[in-house]
Every structure is written in structure tokens, then in C-alpha cells.
C-alpha positions in Angstrom: 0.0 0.0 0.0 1.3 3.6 -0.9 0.8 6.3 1.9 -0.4 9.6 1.5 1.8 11.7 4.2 0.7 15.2 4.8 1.1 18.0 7.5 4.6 19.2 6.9 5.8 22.7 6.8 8.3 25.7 7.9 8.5 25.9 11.5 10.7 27.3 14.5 11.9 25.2 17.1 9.8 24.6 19.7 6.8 24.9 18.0 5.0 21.9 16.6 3.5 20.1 13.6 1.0 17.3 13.2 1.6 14.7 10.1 -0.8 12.5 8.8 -0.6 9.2 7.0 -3.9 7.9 5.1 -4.8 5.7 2.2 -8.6 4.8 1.6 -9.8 1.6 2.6 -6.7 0.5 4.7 -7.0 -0.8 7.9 -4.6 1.1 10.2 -5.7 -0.9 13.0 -4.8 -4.1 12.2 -1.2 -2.9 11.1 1.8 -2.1 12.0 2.5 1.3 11.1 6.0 3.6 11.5 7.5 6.5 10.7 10.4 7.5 9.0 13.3 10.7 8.3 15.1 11.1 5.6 17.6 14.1 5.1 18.9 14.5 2.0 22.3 12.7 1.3 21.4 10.3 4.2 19.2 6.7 4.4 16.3 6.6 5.9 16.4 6.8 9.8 13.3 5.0 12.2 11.6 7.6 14.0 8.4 5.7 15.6 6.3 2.9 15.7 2.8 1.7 16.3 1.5 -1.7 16.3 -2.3 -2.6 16.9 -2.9 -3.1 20.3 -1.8 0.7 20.1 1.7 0.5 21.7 4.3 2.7 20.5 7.9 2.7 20.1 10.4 6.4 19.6 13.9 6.7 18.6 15.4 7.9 21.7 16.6 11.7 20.0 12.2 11.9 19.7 11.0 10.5 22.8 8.9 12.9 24.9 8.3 15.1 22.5 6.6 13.1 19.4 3.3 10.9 19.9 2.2 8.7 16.9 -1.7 7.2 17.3 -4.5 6.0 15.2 -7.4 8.0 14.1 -9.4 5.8 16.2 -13.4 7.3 14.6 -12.4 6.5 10.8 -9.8 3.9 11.6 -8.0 5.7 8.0 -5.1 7.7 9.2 -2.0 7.3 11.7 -0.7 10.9 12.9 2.5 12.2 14.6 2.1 14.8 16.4 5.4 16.4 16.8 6.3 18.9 19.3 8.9 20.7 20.4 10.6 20.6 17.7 14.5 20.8 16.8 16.4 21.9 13.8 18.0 18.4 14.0 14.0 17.2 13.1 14.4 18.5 9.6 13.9 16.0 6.9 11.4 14.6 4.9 9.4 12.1 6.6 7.8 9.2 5.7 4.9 5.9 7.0 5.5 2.4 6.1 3.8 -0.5 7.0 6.3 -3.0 8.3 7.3 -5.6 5.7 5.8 -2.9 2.6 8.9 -2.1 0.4 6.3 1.2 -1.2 6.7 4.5 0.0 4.6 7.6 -0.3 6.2 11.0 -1.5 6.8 12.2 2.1 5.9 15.1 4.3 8.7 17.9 4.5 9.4 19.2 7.9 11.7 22.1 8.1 12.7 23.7 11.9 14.3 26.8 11.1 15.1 30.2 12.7 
């Protein structure tokens, strides 16, 4: 299944930014969903997980400041709401269900002065 991420943007630090991943007609409930950043010149780092009893996992550099959950009503989106956020957040960030090898076109996050 390809994503759809959404919600990125230009934003200070500290401030925050919530991205969405959605595709009609997937069950987000009965997946395991995560999160990833990409900066250009760089692979593809883990930033966050969510399985479907609804336990989640961070990176450590994210912990305490990001929270990924399901769109419990529609059951059609996973969000991560990111806040205080760093200049070290920039990148462009992507959802992947685990074992998918397709990935959406990404949300860009930029944290910038």
C-alpha cells in the first residue's frame, strides 16, 4: 500500500506540527505502522512505531516530544504529532507499514530560525 503523508511545513523550534498518513480503505488498526526521516544525502532513519494493540515505540533523540496514534473514529489515518521541535527534526518524513517495500512521497518538515 502507498501512503499519503501530509502536514509538513516551515516551522521554528519549539513549535510543533502534526503529520498524517492515510490511504482509503486500509485498515490502520490491524497494522503495524511507523514513521520515518530522511535528510537529503542520508538513508532513511526509524523515527516511531505503532502496532495494533496501540503501543508505540520512539527513537530515543524523539522520545517525549513526538506521539504517533490512530485515528481511532475513521480507523483511515495514523498521525504524529510532533512537538517541540528541533532543527535536528528536519527532513522529509515518511509511513511504512512494516514488511511494505512502497513508499509515499513524504511530508517535508523544516525547523528553522
Amino acid at each position: 500500500v502507498k501512503f499519503v503523508e501530509s502536514g509538513g511545513g516551515l516551522v521554528r523550534p519549539v513549535e510543533s506540527l502534526r503529520l498524517s498518513c492515510a490511504a482509503p480503505g486500509f485498515a490502520f488498526s490491524e497494522a503495524i505502522i511507523a514513521w520515518y526521516r530522511q535528510v537529503p544525502g542520508q538513508a532513511r532513519q526509524w523515527v516511531a512505531t505503532i502496532v495494533p494493540g496501540g503501543d508505540t515505540r520512539y527513537t530515543d533523540s524523539v522520545k517525549g516530544r513526538f506521539t504517533l496514534y490512530r485515528d481511532v473514529a475513521s480507523n483511515a489515518a495514523v498521525y504524529l504529532q510532533m512537538d517541540n521541535l528541533k532543527p535536528e527534526d528536519t527532513g522529509d518524513y515518511y509511513c511504512q507499514e512494516y514488511g511494505s517495500t512502497s513508499w509515499g512521497e513524504g511530508a517535508q518538515v523544516t525547523v528553522s530560525l
